[in-house]
N, C-alpha and C positions, 0 to 999 in steps of 0.2 A: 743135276744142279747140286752143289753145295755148298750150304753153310756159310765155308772160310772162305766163298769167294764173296766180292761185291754184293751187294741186295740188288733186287733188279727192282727197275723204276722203267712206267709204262708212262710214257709222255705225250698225248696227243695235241699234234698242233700242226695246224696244214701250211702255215708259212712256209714255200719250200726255202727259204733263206735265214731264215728265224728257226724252222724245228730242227736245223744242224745242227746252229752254233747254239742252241739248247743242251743239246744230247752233247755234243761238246764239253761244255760247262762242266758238266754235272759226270762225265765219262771217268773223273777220277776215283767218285764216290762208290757208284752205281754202273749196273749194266743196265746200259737205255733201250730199250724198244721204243721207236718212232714210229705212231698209227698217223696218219695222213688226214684221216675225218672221223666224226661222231661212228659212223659205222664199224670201221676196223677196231676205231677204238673200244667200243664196246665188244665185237667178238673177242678180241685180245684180253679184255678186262675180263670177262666172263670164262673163258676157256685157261687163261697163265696163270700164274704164282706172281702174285708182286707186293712186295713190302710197303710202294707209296707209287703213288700217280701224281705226273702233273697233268693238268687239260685246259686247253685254249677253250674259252667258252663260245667265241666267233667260229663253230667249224663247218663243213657243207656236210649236208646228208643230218646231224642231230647237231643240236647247239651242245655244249657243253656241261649246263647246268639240266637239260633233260639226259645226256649220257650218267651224269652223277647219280641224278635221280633214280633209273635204268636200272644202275648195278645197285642202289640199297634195295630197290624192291627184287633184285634178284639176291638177297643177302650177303651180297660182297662186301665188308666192312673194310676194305686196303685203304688206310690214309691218303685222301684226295686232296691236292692244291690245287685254286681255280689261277689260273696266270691269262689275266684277260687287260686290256686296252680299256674294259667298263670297269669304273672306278668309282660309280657315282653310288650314294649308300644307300638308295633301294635295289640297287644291282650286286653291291655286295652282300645284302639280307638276303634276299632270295639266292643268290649262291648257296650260301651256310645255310640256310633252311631247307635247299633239296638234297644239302648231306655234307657237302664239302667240309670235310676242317679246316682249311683257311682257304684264305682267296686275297691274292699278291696281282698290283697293276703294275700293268707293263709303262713305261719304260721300267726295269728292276737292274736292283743289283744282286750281282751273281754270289756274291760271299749271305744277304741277306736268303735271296733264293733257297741256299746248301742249308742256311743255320735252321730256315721254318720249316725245311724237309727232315732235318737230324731231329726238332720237336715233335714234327707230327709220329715221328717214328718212334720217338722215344716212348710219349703218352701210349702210344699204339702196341708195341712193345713188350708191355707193364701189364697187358689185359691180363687178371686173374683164370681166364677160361681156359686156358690149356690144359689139359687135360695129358698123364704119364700113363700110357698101358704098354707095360713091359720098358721095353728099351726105346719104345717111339716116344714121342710130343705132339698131340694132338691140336689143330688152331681149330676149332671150329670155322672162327670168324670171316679167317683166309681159307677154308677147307683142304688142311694141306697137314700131313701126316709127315714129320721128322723124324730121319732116324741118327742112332746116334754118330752114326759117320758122316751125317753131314747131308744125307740121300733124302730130296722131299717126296711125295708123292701126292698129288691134286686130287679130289675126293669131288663126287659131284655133292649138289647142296644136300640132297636126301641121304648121303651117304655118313656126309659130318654130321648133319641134324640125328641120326640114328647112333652113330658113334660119339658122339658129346653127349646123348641123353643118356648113353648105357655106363661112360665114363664118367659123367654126373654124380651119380649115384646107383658104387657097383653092388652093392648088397641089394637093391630092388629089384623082385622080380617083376617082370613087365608081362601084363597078357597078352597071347597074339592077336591082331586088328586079323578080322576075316571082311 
């Protein structure tokens, strides 16, 4: 993966007529991956590299606002849009309260869609926690190690959580945990 190409956006939404012309949409910005349900969706969020997620919150196998949930307790911080049909604002609360940064109802439009993905990314973006060792860029957040040619590398959580605390603060010595 590099860099200078598109961001990749993991999109889950099982409409099979709607999650096309989604990834569509959005196909000039971003390289879309299309998960099908809560399940793929979450292997894929958990195991990829992705800059911003959209997810249907209607999906079979997990709802969408438990997949949200899911990945921040597994410490995935990638900018999530909830793009659901529930519109009503206790549905919208509990979206943004199990993690999402926004949450957009369907019917949408697509030029609106592109602009609250270009914010969520931007805000997301801007995180001060990257962390420079040597010639890489460290995200804790995304757990994903750049190098400067553009080359990522996917780190598991325990790996960035070790790696961001040593990058943290490199003059501290750390004792070893027995």
């Amino acid at each position: 993966m590099h860099t200078n190409e598109r961001p990749q956006l993991l999109l889950v939404e099982d409409d099979p007529v709607l999650g096309p012309l989604i990834a569509e949409l959005l196909a000039a910005d971003y390289r879309v991956t299309l998960a099908p349900d809560g399940q793929a969706g979450l292997h894929l969020g958990l195991t990829g590299t992705w800059e911003v997620m959209v997810i249907d919150r209607g999906l079979p196998g997990m709802d969408g606002v438990e997949l949200v949930r899911a990945m921040r307790r597994q410490g995935i911080a990638t900018p999530a849009l909830i793009l659901t049909a529930l519109g009503a604002t206790v549905e919208k609360i509990e979206g943004l309260d199990a993690g999402a940064n926004d949450y957009m109802t369907k019917p949408f439009d697509a030029g609106e869609l592109r602009a609250r993905l270009r914010a969520i990314s931007r805000i997301y973006a801007a995180s001060p926690n990257v962390f420079t060792i040597g010639d890489w860029d460290l995200d804790p957040a995304t757990r994903t190690m750049r190098s400067p040619y553009g080359d990522h590398v996917s780190l598991t959580a325990k790996e960035a959580e070790l790696l961001g605390l040593l990058a943290g603060d490199p003059d501290r010595v750390l004792p070893a945990r027995r």
